[in-house]
Structure formats: C-alpha cells, structure tokens
C-alpha positions as CSV (number, residue, x, y, z in Angstrom):
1,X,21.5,-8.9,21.2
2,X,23.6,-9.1,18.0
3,X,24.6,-6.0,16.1
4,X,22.0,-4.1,13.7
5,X,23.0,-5.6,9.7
6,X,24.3,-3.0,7.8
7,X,23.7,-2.7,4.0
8,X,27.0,-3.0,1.7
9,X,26.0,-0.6,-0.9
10,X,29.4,0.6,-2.4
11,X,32.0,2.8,-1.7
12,X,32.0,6.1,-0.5
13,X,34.0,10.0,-0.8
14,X,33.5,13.2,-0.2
15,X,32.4,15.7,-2.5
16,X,35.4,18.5,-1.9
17,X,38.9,18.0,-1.4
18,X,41.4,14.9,-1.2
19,X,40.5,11.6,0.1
20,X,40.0,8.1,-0.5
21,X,37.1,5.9,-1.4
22,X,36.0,4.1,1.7
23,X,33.8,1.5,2.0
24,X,29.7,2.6,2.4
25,X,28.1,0.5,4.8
26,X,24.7,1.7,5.7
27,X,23.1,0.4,8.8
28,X,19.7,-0.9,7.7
29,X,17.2,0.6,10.2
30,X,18.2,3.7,8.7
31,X,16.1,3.0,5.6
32,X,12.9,3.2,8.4
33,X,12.0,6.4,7.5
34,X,12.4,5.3,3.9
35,X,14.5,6.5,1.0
36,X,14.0,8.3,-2.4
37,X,16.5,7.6,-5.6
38,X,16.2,9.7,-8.0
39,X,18.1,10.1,-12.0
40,X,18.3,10.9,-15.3
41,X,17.8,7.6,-17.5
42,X,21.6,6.6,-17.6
43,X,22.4,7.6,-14.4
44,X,22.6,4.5,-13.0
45,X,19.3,4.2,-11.0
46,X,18.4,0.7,-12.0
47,X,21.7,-0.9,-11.1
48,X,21.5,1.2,-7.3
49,X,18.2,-0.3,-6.9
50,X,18.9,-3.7,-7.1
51,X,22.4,-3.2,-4.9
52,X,19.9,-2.0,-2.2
53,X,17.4,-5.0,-2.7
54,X,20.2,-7.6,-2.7
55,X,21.5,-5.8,0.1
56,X,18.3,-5.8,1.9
57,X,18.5,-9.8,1.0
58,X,21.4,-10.5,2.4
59,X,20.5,-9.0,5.7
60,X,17.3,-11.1,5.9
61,X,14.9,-8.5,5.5
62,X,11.8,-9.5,3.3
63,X,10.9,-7.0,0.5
64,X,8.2,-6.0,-2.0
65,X,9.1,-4.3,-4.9
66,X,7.0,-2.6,-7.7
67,X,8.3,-3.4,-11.3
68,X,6.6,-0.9,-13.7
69,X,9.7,-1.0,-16.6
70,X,10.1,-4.6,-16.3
71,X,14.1,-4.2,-14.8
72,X,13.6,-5.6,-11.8
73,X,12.9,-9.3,-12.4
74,X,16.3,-9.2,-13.3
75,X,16.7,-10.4,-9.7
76,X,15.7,-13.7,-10.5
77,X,19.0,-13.8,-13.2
78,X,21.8,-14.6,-9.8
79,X,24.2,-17.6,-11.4
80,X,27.2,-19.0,-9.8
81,X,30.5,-17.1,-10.7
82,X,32.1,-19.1,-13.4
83,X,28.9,-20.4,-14.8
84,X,28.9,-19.1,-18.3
85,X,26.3,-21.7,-19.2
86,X,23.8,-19.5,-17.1
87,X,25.3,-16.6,-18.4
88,X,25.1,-17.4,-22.4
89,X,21.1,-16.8,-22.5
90,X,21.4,-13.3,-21.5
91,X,23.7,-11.8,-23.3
92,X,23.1,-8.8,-25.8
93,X,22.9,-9.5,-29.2
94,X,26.8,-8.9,-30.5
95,X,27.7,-5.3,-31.8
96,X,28.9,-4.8,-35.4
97,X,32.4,-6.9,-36.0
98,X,31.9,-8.9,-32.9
99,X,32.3,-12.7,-34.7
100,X,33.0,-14.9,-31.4
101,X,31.3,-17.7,-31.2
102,X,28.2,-17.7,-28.5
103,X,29.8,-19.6,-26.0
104,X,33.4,-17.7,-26.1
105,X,31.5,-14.7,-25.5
106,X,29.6,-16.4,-22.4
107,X,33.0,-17.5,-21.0
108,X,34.1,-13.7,-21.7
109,X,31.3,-12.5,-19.9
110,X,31.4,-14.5,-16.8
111,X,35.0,-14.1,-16.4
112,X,34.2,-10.0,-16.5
113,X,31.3,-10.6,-14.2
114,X,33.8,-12.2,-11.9
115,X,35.8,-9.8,-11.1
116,X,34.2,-6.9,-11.3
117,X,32.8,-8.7,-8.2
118,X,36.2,-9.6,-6.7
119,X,37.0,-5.7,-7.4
120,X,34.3,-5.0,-4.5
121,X,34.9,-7.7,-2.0
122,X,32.6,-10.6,-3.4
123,X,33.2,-13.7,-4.5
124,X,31.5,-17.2,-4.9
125,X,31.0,-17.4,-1.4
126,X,29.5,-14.8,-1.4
127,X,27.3,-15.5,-4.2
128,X,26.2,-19.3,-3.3
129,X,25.4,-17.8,0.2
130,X,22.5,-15.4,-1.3
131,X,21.5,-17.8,-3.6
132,X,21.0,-20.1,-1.2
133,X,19.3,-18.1,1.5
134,X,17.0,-16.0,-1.1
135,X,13.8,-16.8,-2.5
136,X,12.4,-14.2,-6.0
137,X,9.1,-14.4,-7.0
138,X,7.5,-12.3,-9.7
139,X,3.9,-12.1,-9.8
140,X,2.4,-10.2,-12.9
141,X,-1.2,-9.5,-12.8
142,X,-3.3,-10.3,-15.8
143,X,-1.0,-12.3,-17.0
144,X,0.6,-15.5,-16.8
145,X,4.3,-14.7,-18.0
146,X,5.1,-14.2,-14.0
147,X,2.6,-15.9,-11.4
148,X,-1.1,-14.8,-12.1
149,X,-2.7,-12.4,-9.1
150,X,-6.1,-12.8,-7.8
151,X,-6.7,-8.8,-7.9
152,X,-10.6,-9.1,-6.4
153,X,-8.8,-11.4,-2.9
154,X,-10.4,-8.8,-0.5
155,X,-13.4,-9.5,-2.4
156,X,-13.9,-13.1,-3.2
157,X,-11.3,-14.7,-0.8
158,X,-12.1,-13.9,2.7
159,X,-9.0,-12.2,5.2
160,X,-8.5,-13.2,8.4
161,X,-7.8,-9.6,8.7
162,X,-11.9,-9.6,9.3
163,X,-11.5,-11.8,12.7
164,X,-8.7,-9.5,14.2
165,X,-8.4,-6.1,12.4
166,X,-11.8,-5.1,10.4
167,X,-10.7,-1.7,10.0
168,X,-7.8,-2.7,8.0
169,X,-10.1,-5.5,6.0
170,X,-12.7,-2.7,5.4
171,X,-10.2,-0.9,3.4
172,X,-8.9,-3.2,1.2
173,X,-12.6,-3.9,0.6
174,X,-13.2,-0.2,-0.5
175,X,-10.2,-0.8,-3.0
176,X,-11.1,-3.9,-4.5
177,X,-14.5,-2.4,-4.6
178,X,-13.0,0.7,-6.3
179,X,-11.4,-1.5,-8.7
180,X,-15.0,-3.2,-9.9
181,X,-16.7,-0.2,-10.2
182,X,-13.2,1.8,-12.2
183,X,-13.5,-1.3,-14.6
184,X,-17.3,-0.8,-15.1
185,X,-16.6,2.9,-15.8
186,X,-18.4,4.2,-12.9
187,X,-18.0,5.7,-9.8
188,X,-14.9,4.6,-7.8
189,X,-15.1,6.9,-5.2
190,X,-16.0,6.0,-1.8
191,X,-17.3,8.9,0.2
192,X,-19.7,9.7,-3.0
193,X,-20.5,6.7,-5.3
194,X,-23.7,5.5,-3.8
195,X,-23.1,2.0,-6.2
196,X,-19.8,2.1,-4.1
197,X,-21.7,2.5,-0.9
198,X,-24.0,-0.4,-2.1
199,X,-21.0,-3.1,-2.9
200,X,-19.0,-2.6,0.4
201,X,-22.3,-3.0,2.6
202,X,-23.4,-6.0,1.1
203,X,-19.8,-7.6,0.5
204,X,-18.8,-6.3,4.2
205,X,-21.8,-8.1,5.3
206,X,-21.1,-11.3,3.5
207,X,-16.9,-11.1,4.9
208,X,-18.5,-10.6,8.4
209,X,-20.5,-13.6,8.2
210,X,-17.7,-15.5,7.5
211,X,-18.4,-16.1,4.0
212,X,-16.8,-14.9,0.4
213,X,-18.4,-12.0,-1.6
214,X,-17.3,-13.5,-4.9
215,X,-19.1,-11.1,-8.1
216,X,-21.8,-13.6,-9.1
217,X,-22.9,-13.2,-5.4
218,X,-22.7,-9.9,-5.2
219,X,-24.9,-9.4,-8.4
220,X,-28.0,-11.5,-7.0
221,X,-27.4,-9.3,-3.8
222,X,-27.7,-6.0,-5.9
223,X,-30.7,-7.3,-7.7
224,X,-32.7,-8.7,-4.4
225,X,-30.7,-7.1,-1.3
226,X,-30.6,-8.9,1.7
227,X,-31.0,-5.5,3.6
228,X,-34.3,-2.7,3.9
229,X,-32.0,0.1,4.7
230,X,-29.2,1.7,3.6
231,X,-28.3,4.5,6.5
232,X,-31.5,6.3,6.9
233,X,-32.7,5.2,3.7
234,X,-35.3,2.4,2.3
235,X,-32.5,0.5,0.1
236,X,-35.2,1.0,-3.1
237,X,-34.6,5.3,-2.4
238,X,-31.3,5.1,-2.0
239,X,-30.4,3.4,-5.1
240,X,-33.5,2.3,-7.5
241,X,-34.2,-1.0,-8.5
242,X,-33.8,0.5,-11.9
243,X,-30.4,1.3,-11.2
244,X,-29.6,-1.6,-9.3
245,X,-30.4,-3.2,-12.6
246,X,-28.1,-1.3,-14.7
247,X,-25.6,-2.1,-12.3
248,X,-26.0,-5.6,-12.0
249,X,-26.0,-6.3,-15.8
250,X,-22.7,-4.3,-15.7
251,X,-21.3,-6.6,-12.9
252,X,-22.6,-9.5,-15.4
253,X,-20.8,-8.3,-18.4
254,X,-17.5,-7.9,-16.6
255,X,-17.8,-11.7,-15.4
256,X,-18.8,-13.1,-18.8
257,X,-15.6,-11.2,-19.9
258,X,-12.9,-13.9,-21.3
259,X,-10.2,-11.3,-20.3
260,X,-11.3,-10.1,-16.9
261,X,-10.9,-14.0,-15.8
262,X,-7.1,-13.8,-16.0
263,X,-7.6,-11.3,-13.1
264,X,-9.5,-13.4,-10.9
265,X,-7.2,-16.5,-10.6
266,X,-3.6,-17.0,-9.4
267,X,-1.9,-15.8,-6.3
268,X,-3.9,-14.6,-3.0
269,X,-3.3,-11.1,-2.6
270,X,-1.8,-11.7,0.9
271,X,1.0,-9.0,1.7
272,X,1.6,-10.6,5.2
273,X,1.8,-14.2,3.8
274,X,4.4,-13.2,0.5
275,X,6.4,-11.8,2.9
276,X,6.7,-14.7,5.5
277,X,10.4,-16.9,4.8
278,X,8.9,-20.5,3.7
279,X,9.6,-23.7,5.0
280,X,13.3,-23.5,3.9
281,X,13.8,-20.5,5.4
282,X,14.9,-18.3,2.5
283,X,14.2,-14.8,2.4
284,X,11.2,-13.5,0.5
285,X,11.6,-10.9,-2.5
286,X,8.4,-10.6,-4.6
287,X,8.0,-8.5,-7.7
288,X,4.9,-7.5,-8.5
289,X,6.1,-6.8,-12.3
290,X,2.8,-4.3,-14.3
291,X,5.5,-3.4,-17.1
292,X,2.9,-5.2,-19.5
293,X,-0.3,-3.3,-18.6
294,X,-1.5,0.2,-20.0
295,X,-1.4,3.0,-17.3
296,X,-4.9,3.0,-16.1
297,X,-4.6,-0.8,-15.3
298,X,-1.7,-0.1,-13.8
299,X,-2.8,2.2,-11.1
300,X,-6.0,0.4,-10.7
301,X,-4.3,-2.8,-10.0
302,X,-1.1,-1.0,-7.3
303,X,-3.8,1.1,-5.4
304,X,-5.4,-2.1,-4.4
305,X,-1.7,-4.1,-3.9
306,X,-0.2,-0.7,-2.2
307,X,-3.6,-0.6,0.4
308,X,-3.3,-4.1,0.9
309,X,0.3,-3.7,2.0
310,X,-1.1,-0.7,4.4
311,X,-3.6,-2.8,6.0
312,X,-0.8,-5.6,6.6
313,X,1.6,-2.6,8.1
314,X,-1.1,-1.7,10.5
315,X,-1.2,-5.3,11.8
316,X,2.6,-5.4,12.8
317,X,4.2,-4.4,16.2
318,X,5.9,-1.4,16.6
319,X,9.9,-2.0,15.8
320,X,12.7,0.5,15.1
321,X,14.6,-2.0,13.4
322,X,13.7,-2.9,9.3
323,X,11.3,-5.3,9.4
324,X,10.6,-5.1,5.9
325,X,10.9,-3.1,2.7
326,X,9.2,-1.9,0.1
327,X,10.7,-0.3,-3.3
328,X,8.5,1.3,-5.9
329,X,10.0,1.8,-8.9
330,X,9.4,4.8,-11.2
331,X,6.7,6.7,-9.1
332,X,6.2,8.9,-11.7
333,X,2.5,9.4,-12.0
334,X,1.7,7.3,-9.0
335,X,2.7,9.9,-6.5
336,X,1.8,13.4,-8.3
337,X,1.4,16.4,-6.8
338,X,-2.2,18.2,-5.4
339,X,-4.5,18.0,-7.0
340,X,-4.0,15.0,-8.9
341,X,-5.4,11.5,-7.0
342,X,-4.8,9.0,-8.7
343,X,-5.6,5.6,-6.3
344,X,-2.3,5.0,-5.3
345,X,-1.5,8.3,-4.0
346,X,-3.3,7.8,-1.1
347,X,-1.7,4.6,0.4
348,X,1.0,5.9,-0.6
349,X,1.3,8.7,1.1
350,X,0.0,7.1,4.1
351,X,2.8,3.9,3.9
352,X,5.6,7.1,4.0
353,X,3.6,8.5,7.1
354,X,2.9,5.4,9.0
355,X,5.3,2.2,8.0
356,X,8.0,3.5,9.6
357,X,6.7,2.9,13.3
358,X,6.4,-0.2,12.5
359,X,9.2,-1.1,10.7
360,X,8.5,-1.4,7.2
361,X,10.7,1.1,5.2
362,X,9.6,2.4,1.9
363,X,12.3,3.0,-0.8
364,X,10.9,5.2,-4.1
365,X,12.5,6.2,-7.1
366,X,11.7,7.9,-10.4
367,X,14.1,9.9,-13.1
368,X,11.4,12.7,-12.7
369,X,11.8,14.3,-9.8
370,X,9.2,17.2,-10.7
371,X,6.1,14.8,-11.3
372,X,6.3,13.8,-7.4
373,X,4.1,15.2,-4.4
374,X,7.4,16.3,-2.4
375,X,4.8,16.9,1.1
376,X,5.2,13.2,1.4
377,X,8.8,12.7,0.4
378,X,10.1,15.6,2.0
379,X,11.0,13.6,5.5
380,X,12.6,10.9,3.9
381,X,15.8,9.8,5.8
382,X,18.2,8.6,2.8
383,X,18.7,10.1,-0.4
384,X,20.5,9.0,-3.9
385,X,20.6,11.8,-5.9
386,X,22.1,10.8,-9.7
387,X,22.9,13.0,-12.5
388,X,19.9,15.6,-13.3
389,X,20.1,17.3,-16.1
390,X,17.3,20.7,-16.3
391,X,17.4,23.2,-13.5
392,X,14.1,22.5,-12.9
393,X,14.9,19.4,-11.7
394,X,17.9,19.9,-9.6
395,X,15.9,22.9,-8.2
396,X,13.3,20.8,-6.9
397,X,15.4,18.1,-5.0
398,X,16.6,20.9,-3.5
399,X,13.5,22.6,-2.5
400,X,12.6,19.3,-1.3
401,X,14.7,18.3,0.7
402,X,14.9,21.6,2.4
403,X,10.9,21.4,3.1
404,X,12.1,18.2,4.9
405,X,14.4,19.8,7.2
406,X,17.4,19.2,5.5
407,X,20.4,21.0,6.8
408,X,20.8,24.1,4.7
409,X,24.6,23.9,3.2
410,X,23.6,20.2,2.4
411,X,21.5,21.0,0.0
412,X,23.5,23.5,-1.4
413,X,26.1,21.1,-1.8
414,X,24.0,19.4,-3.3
415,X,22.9,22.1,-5.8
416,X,26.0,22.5,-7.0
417,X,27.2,18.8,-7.4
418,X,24.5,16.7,-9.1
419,X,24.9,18.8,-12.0
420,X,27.7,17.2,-12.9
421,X,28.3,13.9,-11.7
422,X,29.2,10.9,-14.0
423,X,27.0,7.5,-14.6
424,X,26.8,5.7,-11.7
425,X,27.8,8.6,-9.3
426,X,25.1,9.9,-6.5
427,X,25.0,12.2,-4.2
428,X,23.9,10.1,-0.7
429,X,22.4,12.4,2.0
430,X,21.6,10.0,5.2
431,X,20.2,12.0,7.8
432,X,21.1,9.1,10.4
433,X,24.5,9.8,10.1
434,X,24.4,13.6,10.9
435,X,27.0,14.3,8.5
436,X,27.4,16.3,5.0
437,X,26.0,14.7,1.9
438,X,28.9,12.8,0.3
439,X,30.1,11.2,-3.0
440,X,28.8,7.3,-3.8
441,X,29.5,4.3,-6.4
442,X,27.6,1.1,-6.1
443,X,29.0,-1.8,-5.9
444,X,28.3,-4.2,-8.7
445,X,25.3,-6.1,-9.0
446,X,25.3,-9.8,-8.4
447,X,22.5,-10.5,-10.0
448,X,22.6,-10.1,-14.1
449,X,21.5,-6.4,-15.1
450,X,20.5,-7.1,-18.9
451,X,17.3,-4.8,-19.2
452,X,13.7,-5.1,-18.9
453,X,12.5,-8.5,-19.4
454,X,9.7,-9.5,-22.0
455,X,7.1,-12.0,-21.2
456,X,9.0,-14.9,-23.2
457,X,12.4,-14.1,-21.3
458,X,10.2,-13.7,-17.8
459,X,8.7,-17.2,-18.7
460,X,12.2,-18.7,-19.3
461,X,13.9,-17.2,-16.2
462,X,11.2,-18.8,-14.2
463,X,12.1,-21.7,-15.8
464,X,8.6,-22.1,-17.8
C-alpha cells in the first residue's frame, strides 16, 4: 500500500525563538476530523482556502465547496505559466499613473505569477499536471450564470437512495419538503407542521412506488388524497379539506411562478454522483456558488444541498483515510449558536459529528469567529488561525479550542500570537501531530485569486 498523500500547503516556523522556515506538508487524513480557518477580512483566508482545495486536488480527493462571497470560482481561473493571453482578462483595472498598454501589463503579470510559483517549488509541470487531472464545476442555483440546480431533486426526481437506504432518502425528502412549504411562507418544520406531515406522506408514498412526486402531482394528491388516514386520524380531521385547499392553491401559485422555474431545472442534486471522477478520470471539485441570492434563499437552498450531502455520507464505508472534502465558506450565520436554527445548522452539525467515520472531512471558515456554535467546532482536528483583531474574538478561539480538548499552553500561545500576526500569517494547531501550535505562510495559489466573480465574468470563465 502506497504512502498516505500529504497536502503542500506552505511553509512552516515556530512561533518563539530562532529557526528556519521548513516546508508544511500536512498528511491528508488529518483533515478527517475536519478543520476550521478563521480571519479578519485581509488576513489572507481566501487565498489559504483555495491552497487547501488545490491541495486536496492534487492528491485526488473529490471536494464540495460552498461559495457564498463568490471567491471561490476563482478555481476555475488555473492557466499555463507563461500564458499572459489567459492572464490579460483578469487583471484589475490599472491604478492611477499606470499607462502600459493591456497586454504589457498581462506579460507583467504572468511573469510575476511565475515565480512567485517557482519561489515555492512549482512550476509548469506542476501546473499542466493539475490542470490536466482536475475537473471545476460551479453550479449556482436560480441562476444560469454557473450550471442551473434542480433544488426540488429529492422531490421530483426519484433517488436510488429509496431502493438501498430509505432513511437517508426520507431526509432529504423532509428538506426539500421544508424548502416548498419556507417558499409558501408556512410551516417548515417537520416534527409540528401538519401540511409538512401531509407532503412527506404522500410524496414518500409516491418515491416508494417507484414513481416521481413532481408539485403538480402532489397538488391533485392534497386536493383528493390517495390515503383515509393520517396516523390515527381520518386524513379530512387531520388537515380539512378547507385547508387542504388553501394549501393546494399555494402549491399552484408557486408553480405558475415565472421565477420559481429557474429552480426546478438544471443539475440533479446528486452529492454522490458530482463527486464521482468522469470518464476521463479527472478529479471532481464542484462549487455550489449562492453569492447571488439574498440570505433567506441562501439557507433555504444549503440546508437542502448540506442534508443531501449527509444522506450521501451515510451511504459510504467506513475509511480513515480522506475520502472526500467538503469546505464551507463564511459560516457565519449558517452555523450560529443555541438557540438560533437556521436549516443548515442541523446537517451541519451532524456532517462535523458523523463524516469523519466515513471519511469525508469538513473544512469551515468564517472572519467571525463569535457568530459560530463552537459545541460543534470544538473537536476539530486542524486549525488556521489568521489575524483577529477585538478581544472578543481572539477570546473565543481560545475558549474554543479549549472546550475541544486542546492542550492548555497551546492555546495560550495562541492567545498571545494571533493578535499580531501579519497578512497571510496563521497560527496552525494540528492535533495529529501532537506538537505546539506553530507559525504558517501559504504557498501561492495556482489558480488566479482576482476576487469574487460576477455573473458576466462567471459566464465567461465557463467559457459562455
């Protein structure tokens, strides 16, 4: 058996005393029991995060990445050293006084791109080898800018989930039927919605028997059920034809909807399948970019995405090596602390409990560090800690990594360091290696960092 890939993320030095910078090779089934990155804006976060993906690349591990600034398509920006043609369309508009022509500034631009590379060990070898063994796709729900998600699949297109795990099926159900009923303005809630009750029999019924439960079926089910009973209950007691009607009319009005149609077309919400190498055998990296939707339809849209990725998790066999990764970035208000819920908390939290018996790492990061529920952060294996500027903030890394058994001079080391650390600096605590937290720089990025893509420039980079 060949060694375990390790992850070429930069160079590394300790935080006290003399020493040089050593190369930082982190063996990739530590990120199992997942990682957290947190930093101020400026800090360098960003940049980290797509070392780590490329990284993760490279090493031929599929990963899933939330994009909710609109950063990480970036990925799909990877040209050949040298190539200032491929550079020229993504360059910054030119500060005050800068007269070169566009194409001198291109060559400029490559040339630096080039060796900052070469200053890290890469060159076009390197480069044409992950070009040529990875595959990016960005998927943007309700929208066409990336590739177009099917949000309702569990719904409308029946899982095979359904023939060999129904447990899992039945809860990506519950969120797609969550989602319906959060876009009608009812009820999402599954334990107490009774119109949520309703939806998941008679879709569940319709899955079973091996057909779809697209809306407009659905609707003629709510009107005339298929069913008497609903537990105990006569279906007309337990929710009245009146209501029924309501509902159904509701269900109607979202279909007729011109807007609501973008959601259901496009892509197959299949975790499993996105994450699969193709026919060519290239590595998988799928962005599922929400940068362009407002924040309810953001967390509407990533509960469903982040409980289908649980219910694909919970069909893999158990593996302590890194079968897969997901990164989620800026958690901030997706992973809050009790009491707030919002839908993705839950998978969340469960994807950090579970995923790593399987072998699916989660990677989170945020510039907030106080807006996240540290109970389910707290046993996280590797930590990036940039530059945090408040007390508040350092003080709850801290206290957080403490509550996740953290050794004690660790974090006071790190307490007294991450206050003043430079752009691009982190503190890196892997609890693999059973050592004190030290001092790291990324390496540079291979693929183009040149800020959050609009729709246009996501169009062109897909080559629309």
């Amino acid at each position: 058996m060949g060694a375990a890939p390790a992850l070429y993320l930069g160079s590394t030095r300790r935080i006290e005393g003399a020493g040089t910078s050593e190369q930082l090779l982190v063996p990739a089934h530590h990120l199992v029991t997942h990682g957290v990155v947190v930093g101020m804006t400026g800090s360098g976060k960003t940049g980290l995060l797509t070392v780590l993906v490329e990284e993760a690349l490279r090493a031929r591990v599929p990963t899933l990445l939330v994009d909710v600034k609109g950063d990480l398509p970036n990925l799909l920006l990877a040209p050949p050293l040298g190539d200032a043609a491929a550079v020229a369309p993504w360059l910054e508009a030119p500060p005050p006084g800068d007269d070169r022509p566009q194409d001198e500034r291109a060559r400029d631009a490559a040339t630096a791109r080039d060796a900052s590379l070469a200053s890290w060990g890469l060159g076009a070898a390197d480069v044409e080898a992950y070009r040529a063994t990875t595959r990016v796709r960005v998927i943007t729900p309700g929208s066409t800018a990336g590739e177009p998600l099917h949000v309702l699949s569990s719904l409308e297109r029946r899982s095979p989930l359904w023939d060999s795990d129904p447990e899992s099926a039945r809860a990506a159900l519950s969120a797609a039927v969550s989602l319906v009923l959060r876009l009608l303005g009812r009820d999402p809630d599954p334990a107490s919605s009774r119109e949520h009750v309703l939806l998941a029999v008679l879709a569940e019924r319709r899955l079973r028997a091996g057909a779809s439960a697209d809306l407009a079926s659905l609707l003629a089910d709510v009107e005339r059920p298929p069913i008497d009973m609903l537990g105990a209950l006569p279906v007309d007691t337990f929710l009245p034809r009146s209501e029924r009607r309501e509902l159904a009319v509701a269900l109607d009005t979202l279909l007729a909807s011109p807007t609501f149609e973008t959601w259901r077309q496009g892509a197959t919400l299949d975790v499993g399948a996105w994450l699969s190498p193709g026919d060519d055998g290239r590595t998988p990296a799928v962005i599922v970019s929400v940068a362009h939707l407002d924040d309810d339809e953001r967390a509407l849209v990533l509960g469903v995405l982040l409980q289908e990725t649980l219910a694909w998790v919970r069909t893999q066999p158990g593996s302590q090596a890194l079968r897969a990764l997901v990164v989620f970035d800026e958690v901030v208000g997706f992973l809050p602390p009790h009491p707030a819920n919002p839908p993705t908390k839950r998978p969340l939290v469960a994807l950090m409990k579970q995923a790593r018996a399987f072998g699916v790492g989660v990677v989170v990061a945020t510039q907030n560090p106080m807006d996240l529920d540290y109970r389910a952060l707290g046993n996280a294996g590797v930590w990036c800690v940039g530059r945090l500027q408040t007390d508040a903030d350092r003080a709850r890394v801290v206290d957080g990594l403490t509550a996740g058994g953290a050794d004690r001079a660790a974090t006071r080391r790190l307490a007294q360091t991450i206050g003043r650390l430079s752009p691009r600096w982190f503190v890196l605590r892997d609890a693999h290696a059973g050592e004190e937290p030290v001092l790291m720089q990324p390496r540079s990025a291979i693929s183009l960092l040149r800020g959050p893509m609009t729709r246009r420039e996501l169009r062109r980079a897909r080559g629309q």
